[in-house]
PDB file of N, CA, C and O in Angstrom:
ATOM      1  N   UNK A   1     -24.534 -28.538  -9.036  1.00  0.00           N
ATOM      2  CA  UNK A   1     -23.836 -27.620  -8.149  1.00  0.00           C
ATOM      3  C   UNK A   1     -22.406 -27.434  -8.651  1.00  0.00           C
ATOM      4  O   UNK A   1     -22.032 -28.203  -9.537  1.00  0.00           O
ATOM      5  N   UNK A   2     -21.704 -26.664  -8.270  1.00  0.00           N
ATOM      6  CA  UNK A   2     -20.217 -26.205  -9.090  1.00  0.00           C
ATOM      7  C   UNK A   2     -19.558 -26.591  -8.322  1.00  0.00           C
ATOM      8  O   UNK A   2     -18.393 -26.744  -8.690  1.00  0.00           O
ATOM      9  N   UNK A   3     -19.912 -26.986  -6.764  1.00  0.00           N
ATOM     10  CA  UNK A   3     -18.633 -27.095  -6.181  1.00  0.00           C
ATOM     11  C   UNK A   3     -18.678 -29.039  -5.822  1.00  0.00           C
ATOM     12  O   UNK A   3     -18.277 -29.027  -4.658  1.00  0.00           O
ATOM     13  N   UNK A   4     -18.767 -29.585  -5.946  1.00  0.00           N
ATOM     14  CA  UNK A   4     -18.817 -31.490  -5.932  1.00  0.00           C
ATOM     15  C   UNK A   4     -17.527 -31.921  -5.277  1.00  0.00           C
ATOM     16  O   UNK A   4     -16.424 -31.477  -5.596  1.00  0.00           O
ATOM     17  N   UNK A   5     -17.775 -32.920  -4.230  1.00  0.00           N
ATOM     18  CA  UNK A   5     -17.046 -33.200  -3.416  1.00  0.00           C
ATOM     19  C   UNK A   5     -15.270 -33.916  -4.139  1.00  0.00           C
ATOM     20  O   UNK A   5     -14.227 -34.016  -3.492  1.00  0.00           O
ATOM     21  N   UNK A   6     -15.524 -34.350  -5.827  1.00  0.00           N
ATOM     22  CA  UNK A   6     -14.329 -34.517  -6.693  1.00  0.00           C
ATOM     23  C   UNK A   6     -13.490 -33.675  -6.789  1.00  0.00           C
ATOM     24  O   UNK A   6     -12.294 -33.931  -6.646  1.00  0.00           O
ATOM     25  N   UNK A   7     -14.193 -31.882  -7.187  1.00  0.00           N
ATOM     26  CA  UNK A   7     -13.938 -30.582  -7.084  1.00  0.00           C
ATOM     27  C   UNK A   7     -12.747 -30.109  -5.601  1.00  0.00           C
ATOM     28  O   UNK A   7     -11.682 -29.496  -5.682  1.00  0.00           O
ATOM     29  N   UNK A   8     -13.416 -30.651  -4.386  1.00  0.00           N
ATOM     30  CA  UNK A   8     -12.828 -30.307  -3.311  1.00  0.00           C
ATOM     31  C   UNK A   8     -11.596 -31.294  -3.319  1.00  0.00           C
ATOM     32  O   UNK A   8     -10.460 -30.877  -3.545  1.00  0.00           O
ATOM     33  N   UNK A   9     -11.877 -32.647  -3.059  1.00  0.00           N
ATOM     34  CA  UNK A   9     -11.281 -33.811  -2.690  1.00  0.00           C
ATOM     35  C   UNK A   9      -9.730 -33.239  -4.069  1.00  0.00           C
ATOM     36  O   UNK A   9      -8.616 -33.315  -3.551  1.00  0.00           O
ATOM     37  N   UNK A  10      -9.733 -32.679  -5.807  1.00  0.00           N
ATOM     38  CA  UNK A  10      -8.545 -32.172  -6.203  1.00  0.00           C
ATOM     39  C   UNK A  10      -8.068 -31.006  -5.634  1.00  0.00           C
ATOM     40  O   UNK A  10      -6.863 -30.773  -5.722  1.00  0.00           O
ATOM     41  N   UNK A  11      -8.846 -30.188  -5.035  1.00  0.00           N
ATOM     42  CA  UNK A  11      -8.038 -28.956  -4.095  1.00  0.00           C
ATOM     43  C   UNK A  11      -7.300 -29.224  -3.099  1.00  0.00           C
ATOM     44  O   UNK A  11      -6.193 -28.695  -3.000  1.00  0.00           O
ATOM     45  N   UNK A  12      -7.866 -30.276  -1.977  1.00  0.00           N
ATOM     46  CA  UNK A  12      -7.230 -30.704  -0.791  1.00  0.00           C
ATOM     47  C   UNK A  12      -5.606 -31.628  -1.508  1.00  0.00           C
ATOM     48  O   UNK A  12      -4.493 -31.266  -1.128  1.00  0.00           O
ATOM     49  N   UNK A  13      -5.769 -32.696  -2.453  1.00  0.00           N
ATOM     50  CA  UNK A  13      -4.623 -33.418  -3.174  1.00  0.00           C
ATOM     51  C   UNK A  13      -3.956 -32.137  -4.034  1.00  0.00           C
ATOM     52  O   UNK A  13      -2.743 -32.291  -3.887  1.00  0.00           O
ATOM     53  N   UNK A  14      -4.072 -31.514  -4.466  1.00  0.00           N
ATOM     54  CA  UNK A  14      -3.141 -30.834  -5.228  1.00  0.00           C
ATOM     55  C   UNK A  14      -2.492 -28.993  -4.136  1.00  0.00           C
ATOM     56  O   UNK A  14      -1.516 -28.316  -4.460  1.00  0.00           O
ATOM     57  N   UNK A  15      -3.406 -28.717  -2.975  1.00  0.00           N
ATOM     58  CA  UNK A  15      -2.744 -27.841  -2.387  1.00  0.00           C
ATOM     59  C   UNK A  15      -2.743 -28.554  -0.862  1.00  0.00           C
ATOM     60  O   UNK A  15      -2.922 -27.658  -0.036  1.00  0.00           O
ATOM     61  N   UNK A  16      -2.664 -29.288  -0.498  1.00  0.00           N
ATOM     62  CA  UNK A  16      -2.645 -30.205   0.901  1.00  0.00           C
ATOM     63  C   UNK A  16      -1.609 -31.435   0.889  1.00  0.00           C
ATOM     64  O   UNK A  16      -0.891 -31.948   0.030  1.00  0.00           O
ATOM     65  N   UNK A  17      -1.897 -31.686   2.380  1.00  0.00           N
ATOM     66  CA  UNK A  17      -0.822 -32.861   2.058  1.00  0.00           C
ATOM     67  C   UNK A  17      -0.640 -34.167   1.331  1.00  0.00           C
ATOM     68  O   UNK A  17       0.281 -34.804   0.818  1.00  0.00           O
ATOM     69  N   UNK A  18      -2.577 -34.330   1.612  1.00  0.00           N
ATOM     70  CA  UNK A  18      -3.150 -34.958   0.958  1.00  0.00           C
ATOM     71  C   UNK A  18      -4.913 -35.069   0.539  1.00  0.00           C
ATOM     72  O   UNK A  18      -5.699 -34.204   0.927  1.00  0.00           O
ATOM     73  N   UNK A  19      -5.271 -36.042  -0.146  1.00  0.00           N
ATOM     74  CA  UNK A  19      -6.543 -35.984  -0.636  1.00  0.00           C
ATOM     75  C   UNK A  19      -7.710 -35.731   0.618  1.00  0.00           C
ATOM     76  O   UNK A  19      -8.814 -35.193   0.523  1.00  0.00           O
ATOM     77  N   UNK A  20      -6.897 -36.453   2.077  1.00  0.00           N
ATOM     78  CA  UNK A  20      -8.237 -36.196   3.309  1.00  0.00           C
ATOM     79  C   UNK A  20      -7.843 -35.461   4.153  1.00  0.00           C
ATOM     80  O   UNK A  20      -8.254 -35.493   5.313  1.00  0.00           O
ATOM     81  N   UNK A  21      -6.747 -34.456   3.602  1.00  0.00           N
ATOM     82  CA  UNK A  21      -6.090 -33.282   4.758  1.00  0.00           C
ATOM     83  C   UNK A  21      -7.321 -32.274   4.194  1.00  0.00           C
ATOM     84  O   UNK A  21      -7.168 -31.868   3.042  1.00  0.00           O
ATOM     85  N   UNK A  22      -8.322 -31.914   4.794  1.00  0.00           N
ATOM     86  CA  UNK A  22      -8.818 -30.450   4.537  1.00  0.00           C
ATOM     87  C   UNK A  22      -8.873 -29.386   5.360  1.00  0.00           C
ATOM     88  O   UNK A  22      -9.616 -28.405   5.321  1.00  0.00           O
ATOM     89  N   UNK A  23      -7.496 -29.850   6.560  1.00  0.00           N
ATOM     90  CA  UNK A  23      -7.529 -28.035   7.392  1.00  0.00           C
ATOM     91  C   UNK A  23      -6.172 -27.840   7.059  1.00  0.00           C
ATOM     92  O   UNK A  23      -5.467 -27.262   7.887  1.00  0.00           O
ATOM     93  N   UNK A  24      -5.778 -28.145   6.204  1.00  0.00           N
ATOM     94  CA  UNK A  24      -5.063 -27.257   5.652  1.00  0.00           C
ATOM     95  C   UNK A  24      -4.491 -26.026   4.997  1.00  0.00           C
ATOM     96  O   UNK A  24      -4.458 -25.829   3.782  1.00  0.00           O
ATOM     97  N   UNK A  25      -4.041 -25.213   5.945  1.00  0.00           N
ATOM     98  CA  UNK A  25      -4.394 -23.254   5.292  1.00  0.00           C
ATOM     99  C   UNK A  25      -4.390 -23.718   4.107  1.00  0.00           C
ATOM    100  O   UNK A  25      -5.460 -23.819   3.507  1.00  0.00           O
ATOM    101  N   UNK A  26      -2.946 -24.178   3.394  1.00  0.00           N
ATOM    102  CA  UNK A  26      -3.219 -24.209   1.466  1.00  0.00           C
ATOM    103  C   UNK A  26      -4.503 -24.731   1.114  1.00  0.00           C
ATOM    104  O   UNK A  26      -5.198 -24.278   0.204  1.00  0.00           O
ATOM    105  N   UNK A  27      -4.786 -25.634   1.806  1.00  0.00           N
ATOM    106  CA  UNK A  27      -5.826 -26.059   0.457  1.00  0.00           C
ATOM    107  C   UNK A  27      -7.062 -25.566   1.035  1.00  0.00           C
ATOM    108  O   UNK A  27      -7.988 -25.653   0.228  1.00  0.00           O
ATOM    109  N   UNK A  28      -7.437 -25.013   2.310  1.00  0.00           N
ATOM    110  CA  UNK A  28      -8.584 -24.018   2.147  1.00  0.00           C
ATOM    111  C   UNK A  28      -8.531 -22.631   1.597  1.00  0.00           C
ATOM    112  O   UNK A  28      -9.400 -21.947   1.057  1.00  0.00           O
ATOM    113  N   UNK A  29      -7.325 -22.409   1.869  1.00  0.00           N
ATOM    114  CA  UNK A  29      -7.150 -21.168   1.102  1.00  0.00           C
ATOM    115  C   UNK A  29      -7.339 -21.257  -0.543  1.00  0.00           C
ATOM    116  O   UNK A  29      -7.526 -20.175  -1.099  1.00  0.00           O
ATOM    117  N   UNK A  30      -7.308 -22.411  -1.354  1.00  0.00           N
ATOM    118  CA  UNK A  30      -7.244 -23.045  -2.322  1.00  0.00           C
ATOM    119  C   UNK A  30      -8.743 -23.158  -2.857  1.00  0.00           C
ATOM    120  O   UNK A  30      -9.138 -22.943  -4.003  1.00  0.00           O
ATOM    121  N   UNK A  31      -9.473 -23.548  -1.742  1.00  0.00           N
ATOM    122  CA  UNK A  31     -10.994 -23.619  -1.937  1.00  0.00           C
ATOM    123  C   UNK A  31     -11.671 -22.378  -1.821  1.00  0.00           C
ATOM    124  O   UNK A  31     -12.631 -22.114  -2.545  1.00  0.00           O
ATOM    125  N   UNK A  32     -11.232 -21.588  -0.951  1.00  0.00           N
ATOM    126  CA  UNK A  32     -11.957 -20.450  -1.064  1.00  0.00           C
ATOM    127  C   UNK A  32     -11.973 -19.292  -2.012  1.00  0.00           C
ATOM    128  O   UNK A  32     -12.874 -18.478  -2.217  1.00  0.00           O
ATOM    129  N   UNK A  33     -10.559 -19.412  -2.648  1.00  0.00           N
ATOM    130  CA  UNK A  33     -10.396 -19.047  -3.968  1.00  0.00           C
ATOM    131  C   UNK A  33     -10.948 -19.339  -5.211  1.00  0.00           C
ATOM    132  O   UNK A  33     -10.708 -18.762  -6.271  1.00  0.00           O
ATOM    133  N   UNK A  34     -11.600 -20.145  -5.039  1.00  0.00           N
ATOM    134  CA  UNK A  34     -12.573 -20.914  -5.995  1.00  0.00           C
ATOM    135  C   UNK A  34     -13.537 -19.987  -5.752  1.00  0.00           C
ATOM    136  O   UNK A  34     -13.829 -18.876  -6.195  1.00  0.00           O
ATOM    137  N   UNK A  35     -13.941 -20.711  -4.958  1.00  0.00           N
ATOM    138  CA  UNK A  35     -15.669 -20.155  -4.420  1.00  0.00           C
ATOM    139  C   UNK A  35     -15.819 -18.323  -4.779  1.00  0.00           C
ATOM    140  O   UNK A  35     -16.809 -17.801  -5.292  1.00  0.00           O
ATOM    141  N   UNK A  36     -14.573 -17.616  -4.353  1.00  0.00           N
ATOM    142  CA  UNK A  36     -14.695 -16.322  -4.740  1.00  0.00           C
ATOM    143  C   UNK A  36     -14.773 -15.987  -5.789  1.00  0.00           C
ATOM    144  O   UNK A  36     -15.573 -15.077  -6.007  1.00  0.00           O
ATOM    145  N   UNK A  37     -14.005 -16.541  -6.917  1.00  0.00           N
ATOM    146  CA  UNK A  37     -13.944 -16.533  -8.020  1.00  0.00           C
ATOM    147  C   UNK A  37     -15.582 -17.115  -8.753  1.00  0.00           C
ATOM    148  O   UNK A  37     -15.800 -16.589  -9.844  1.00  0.00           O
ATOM    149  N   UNK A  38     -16.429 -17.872  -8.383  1.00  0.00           N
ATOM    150  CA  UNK A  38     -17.126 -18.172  -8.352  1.00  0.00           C
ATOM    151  C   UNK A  38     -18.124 -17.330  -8.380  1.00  0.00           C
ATOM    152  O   UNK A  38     -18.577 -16.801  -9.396  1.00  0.00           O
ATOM    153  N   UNK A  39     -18.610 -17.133  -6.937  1.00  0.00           N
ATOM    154  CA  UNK A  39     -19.537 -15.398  -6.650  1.00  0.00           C
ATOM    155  C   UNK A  39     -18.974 -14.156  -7.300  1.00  0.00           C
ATOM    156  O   UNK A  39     -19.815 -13.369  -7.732  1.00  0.00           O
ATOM    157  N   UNK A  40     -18.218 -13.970  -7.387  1.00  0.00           N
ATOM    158  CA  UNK A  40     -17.321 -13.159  -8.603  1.00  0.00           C
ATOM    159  C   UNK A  40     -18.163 -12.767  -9.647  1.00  0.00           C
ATOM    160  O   UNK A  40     -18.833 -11.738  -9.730  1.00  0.00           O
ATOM    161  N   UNK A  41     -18.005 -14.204 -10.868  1.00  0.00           N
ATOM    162  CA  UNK A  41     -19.269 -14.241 -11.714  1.00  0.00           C
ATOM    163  C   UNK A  41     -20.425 -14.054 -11.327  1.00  0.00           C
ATOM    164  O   UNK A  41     -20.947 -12.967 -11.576  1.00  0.00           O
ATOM    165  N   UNK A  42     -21.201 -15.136 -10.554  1.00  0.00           N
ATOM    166  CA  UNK A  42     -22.324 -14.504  -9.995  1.00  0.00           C
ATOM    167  C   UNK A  42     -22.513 -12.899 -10.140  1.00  0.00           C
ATOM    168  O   UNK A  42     -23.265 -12.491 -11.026  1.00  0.00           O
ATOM    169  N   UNK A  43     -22.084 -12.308  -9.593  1.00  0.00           N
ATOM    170  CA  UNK A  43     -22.445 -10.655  -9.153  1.00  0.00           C
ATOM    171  C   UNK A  43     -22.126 -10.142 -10.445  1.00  0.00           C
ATOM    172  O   UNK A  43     -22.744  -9.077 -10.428  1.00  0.00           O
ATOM    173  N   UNK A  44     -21.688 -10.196 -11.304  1.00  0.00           N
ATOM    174  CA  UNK A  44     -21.545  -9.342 -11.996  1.00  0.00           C
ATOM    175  C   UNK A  44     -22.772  -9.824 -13.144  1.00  0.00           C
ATOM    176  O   UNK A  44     -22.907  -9.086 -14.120  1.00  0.00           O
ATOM    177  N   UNK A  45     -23.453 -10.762 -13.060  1.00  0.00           N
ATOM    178  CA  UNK A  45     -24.434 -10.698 -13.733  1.00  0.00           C
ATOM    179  C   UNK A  45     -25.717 -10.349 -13.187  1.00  0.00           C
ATOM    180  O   UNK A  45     -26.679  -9.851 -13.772  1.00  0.00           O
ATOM    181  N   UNK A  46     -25.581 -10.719 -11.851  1.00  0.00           N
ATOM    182  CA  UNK A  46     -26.632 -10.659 -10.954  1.00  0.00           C
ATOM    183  C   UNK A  46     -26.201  -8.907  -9.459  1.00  0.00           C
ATOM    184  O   UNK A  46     -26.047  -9.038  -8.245  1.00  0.00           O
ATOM    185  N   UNK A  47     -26.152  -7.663 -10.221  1.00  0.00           N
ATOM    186  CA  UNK A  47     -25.783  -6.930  -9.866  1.00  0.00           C
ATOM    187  C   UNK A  47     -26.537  -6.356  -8.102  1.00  0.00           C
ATOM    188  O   UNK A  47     -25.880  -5.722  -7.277  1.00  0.00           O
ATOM    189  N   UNK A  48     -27.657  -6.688  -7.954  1.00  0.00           N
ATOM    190  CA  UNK A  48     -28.538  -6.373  -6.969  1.00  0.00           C
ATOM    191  C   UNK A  48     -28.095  -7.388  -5.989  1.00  0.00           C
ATOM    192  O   UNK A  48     -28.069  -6.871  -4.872  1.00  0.00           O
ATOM    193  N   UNK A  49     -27.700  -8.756  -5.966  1.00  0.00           N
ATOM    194  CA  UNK A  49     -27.865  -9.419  -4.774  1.00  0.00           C
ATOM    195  C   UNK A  49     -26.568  -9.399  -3.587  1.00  0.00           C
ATOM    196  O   UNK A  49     -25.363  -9.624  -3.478  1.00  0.00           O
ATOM    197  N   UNK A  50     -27.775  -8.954  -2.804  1.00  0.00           N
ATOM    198  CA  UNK A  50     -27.255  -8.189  -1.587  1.00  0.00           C
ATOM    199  C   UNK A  50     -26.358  -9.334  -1.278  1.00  0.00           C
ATOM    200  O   UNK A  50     -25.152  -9.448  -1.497  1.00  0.00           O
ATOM    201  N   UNK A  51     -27.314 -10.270  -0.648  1.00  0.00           N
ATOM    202  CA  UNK A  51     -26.824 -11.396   0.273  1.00  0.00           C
ATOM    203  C   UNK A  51     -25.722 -12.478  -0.232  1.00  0.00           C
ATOM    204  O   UNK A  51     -25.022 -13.110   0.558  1.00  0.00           O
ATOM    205  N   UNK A  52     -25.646 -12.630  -1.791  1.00  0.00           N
ATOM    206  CA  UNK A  52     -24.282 -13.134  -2.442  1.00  0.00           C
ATOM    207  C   UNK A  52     -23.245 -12.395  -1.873  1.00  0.00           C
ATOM    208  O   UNK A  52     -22.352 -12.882  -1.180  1.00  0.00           O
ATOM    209  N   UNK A  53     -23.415 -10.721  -2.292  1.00  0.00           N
ATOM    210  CA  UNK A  53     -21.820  -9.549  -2.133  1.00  0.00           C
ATOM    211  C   UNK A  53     -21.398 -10.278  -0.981  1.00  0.00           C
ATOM    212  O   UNK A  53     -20.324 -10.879  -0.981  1.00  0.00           O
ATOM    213  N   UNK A  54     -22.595 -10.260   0.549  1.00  0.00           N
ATOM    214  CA  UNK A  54     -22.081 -10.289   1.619  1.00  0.00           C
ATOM    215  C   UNK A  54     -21.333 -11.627   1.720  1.00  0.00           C
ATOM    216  O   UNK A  54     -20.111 -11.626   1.869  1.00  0.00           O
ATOM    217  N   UNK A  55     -22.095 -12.863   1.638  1.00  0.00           N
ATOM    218  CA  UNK A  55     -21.117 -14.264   1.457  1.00  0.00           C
ATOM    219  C   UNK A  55     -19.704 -13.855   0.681  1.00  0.00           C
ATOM    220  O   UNK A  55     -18.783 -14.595   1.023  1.00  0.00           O
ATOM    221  N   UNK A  56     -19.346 -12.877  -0.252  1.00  0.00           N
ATOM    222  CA  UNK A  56     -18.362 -12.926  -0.636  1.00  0.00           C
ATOM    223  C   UNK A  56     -17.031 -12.492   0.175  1.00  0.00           C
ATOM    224  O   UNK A  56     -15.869 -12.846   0.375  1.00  0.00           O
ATOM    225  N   UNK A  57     -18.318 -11.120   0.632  1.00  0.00           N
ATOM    226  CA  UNK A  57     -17.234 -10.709   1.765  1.00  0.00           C
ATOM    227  C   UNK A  57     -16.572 -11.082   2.587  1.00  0.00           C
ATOM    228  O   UNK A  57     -15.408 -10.766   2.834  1.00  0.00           O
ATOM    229  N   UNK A  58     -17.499 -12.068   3.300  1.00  0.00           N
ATOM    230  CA  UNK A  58     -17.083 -13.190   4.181  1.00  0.00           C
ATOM    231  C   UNK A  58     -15.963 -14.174   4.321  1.00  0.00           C
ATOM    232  O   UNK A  58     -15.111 -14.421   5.175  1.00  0.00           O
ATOM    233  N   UNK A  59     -16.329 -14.677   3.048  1.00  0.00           N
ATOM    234  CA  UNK A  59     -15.004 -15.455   2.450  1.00  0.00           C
ATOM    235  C   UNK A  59     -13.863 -14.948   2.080  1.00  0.00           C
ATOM    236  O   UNK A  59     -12.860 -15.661   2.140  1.00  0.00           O
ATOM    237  N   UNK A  60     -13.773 -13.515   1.586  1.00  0.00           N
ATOM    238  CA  UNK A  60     -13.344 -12.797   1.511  1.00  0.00           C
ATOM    239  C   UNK A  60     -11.659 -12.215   2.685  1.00  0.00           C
ATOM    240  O   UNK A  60     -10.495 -11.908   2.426  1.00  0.00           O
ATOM    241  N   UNK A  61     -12.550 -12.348   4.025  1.00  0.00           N
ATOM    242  CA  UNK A  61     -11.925 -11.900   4.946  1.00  0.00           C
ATOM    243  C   UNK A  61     -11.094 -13.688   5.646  1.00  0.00           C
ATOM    244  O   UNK A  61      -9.980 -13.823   6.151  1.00  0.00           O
ATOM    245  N   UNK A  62     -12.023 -14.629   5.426  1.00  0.00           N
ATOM    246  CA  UNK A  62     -11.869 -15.900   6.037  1.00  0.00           C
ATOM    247  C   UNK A  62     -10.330 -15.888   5.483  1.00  0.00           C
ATOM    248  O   UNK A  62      -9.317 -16.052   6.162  1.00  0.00           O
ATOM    249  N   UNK A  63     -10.420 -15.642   4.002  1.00  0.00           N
ATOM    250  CA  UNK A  63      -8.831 -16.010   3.298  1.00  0.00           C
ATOM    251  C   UNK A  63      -8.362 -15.182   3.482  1.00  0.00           C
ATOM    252  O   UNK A  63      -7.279 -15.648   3.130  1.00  0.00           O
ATOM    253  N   UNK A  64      -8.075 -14.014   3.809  1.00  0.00           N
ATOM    254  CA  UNK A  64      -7.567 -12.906   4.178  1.00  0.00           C
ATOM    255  C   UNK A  64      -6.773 -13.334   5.665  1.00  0.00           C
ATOM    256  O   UNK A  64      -5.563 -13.256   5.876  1.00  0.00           O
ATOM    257  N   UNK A  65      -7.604 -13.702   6.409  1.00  0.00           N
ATOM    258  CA  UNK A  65      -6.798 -14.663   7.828  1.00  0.00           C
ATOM    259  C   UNK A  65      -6.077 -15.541   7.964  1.00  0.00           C
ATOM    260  O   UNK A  65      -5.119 -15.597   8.735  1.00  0.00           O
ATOM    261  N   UNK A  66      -6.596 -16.641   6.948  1.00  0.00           N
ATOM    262  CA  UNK A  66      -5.763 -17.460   6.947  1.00  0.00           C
ATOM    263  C   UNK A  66      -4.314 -17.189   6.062  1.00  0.00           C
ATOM    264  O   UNK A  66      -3.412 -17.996   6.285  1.00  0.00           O
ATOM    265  N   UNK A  67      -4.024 -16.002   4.986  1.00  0.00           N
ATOM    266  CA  UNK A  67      -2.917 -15.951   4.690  1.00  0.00           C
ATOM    267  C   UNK A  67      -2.241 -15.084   6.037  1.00  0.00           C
ATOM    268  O   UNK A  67      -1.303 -15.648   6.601  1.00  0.00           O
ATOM    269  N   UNK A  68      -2.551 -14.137   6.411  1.00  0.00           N
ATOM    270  CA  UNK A  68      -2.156 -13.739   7.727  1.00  0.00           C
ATOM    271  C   UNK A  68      -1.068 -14.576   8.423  1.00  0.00           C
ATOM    272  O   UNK A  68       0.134 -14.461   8.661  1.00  0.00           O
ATOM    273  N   UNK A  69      -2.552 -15.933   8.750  1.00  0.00           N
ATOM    274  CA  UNK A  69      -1.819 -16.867  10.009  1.00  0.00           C
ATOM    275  C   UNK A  69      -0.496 -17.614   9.253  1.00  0.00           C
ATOM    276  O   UNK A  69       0.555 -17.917   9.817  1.00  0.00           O
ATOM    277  N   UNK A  70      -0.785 -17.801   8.015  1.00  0.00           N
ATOM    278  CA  UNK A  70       0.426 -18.455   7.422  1.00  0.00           C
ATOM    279  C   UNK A  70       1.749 -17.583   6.983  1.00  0.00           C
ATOM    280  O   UNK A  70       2.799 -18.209   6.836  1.00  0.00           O
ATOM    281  N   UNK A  71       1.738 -16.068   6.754  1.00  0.00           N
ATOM    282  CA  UNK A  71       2.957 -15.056   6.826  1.00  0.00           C
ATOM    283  C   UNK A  71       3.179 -15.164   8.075  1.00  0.00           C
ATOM    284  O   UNK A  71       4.362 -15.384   8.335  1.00  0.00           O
ATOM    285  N   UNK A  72       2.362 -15.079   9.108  1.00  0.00           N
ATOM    286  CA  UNK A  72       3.433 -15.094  10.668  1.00  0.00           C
ATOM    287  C   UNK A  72       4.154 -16.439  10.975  1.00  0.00           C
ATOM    288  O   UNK A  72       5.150 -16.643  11.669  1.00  0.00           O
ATOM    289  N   UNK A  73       3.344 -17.334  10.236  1.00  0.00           N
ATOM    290  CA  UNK A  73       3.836 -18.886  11.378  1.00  0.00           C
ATOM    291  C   UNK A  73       5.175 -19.787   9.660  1.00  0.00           C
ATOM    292  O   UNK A  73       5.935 -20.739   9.837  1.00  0.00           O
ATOM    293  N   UNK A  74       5.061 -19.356   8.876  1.00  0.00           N
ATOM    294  CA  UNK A  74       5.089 -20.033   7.804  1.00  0.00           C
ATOM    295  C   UNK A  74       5.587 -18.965   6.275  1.00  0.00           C
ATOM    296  O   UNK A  74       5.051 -19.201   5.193  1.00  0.00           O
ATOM    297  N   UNK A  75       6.531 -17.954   6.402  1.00  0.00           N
ATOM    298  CA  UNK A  75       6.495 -17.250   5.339  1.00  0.00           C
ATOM    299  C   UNK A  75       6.988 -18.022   3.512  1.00  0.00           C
ATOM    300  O   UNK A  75       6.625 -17.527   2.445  1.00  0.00           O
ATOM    301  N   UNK A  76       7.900 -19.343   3.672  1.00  0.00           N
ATOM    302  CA  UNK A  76       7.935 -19.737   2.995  1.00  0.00           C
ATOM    303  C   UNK A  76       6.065 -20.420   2.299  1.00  0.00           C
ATOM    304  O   UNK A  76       5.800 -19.948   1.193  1.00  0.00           O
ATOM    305  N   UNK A  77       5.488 -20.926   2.607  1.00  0.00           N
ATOM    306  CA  UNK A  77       4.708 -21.505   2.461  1.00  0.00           C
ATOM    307  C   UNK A  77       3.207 -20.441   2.262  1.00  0.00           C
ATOM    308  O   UNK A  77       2.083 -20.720   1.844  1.00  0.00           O
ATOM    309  N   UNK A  78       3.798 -19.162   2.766  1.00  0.00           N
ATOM    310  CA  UNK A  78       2.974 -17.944   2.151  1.00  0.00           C
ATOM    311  C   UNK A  78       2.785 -18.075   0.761  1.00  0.00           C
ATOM    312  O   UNK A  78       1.863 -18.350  -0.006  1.00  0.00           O
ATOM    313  N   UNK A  79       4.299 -17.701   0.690  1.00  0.00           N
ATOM    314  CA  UNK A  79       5.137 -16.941  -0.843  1.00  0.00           C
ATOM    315  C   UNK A  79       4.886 -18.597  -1.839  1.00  0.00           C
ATOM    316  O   UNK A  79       4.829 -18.303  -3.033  1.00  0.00           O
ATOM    317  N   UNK A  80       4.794 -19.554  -1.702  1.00  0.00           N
ATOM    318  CA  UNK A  80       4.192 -20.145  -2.522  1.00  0.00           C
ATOM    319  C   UNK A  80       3.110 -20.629  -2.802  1.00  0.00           C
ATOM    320  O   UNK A  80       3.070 -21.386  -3.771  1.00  0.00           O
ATOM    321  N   UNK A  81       1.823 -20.337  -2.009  1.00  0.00           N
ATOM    322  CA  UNK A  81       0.364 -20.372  -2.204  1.00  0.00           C
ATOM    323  C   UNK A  81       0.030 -19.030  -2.462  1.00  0.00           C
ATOM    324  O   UNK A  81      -1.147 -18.803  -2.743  1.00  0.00           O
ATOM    325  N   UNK A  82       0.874 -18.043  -2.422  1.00  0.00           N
ATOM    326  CA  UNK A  82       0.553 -16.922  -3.167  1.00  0.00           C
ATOM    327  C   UNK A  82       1.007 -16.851  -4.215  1.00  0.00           C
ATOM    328  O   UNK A  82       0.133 -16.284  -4.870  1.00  0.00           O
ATOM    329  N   UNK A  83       2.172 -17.138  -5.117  1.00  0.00           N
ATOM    330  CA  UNK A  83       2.540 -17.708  -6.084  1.00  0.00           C
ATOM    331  C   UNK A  83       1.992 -18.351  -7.171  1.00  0.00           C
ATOM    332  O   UNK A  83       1.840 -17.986  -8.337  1.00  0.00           O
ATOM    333  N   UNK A  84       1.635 -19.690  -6.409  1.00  0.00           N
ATOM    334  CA  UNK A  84       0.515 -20.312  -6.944  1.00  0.00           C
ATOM    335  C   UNK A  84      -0.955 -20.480  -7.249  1.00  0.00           C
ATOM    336  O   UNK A  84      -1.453 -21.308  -8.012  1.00  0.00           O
ATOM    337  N   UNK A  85      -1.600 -19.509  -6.488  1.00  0.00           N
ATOM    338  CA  UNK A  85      -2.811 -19.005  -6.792  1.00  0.00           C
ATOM    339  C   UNK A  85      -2.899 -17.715  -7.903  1.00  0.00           C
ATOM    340  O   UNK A  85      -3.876 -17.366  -8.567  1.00  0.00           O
ATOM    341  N   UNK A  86      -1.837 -17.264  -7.875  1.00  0.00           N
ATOM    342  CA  UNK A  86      -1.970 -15.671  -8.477  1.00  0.00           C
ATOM    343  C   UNK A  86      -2.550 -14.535  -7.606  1.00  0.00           C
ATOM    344  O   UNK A  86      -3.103 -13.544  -8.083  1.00  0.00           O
ATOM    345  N   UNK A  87      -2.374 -14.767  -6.268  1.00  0.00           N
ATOM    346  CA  UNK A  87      -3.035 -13.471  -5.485  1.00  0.00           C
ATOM    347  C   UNK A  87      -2.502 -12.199  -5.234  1.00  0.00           C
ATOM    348  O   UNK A  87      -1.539 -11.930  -5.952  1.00  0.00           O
ATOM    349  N   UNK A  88      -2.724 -11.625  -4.702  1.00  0.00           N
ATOM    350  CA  UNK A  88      -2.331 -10.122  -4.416  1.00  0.00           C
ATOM    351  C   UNK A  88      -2.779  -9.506  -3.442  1.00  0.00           C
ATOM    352  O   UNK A  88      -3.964  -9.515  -3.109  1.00  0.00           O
ATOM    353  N   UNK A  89      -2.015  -8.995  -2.963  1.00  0.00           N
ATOM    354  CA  UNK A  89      -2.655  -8.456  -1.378  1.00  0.00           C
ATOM    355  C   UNK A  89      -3.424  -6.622  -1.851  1.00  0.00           C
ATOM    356  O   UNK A  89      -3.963  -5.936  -0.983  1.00  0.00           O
TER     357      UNK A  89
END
């Protein structure tokens, strides 16, 4: 599987507070950036599957909220998990 709990457990330590913080906007926002990037590939080899696009979408919008909740409550801490991911609105 691509995503292994070592995989998560360095997302939560390197965008969280720490290794067993995982509601952390950064470091889910951190994980889900993965995962998109992930289905990403997927689809572009696998052009027909419906039900991947839609999981993407999904996730898609999940991180889409959570940067939201973090520009209203948190703009410093936006501007550097956006920074640091390379995203773009």
């Amino acid at each position: 599987m691509y995503l292994t709990s070592e995989i998560k457990n360095d997302f939560f330590k390197k965008h969280g507070k720490s290794e067993s913080d995982t509601g952390s906007p950064e470091g889910q926002i951190a994980l889900f950036t993965f995962r998109i990037s992930h289905l990403t590939g997927h689809l572009k080899t696998n052009k027909k599957d419906l039900f991947t696009r839609r999981s993407l979408v999904r996730l898609v919008g999940k991180r889409r909220k959570l940067l939201d909740y973090l520009k209203v409550n948190d703009i410093e801490r936006y501007r550097a998990i956006v920074k640091e991911l390379g995203l773009r609105k």
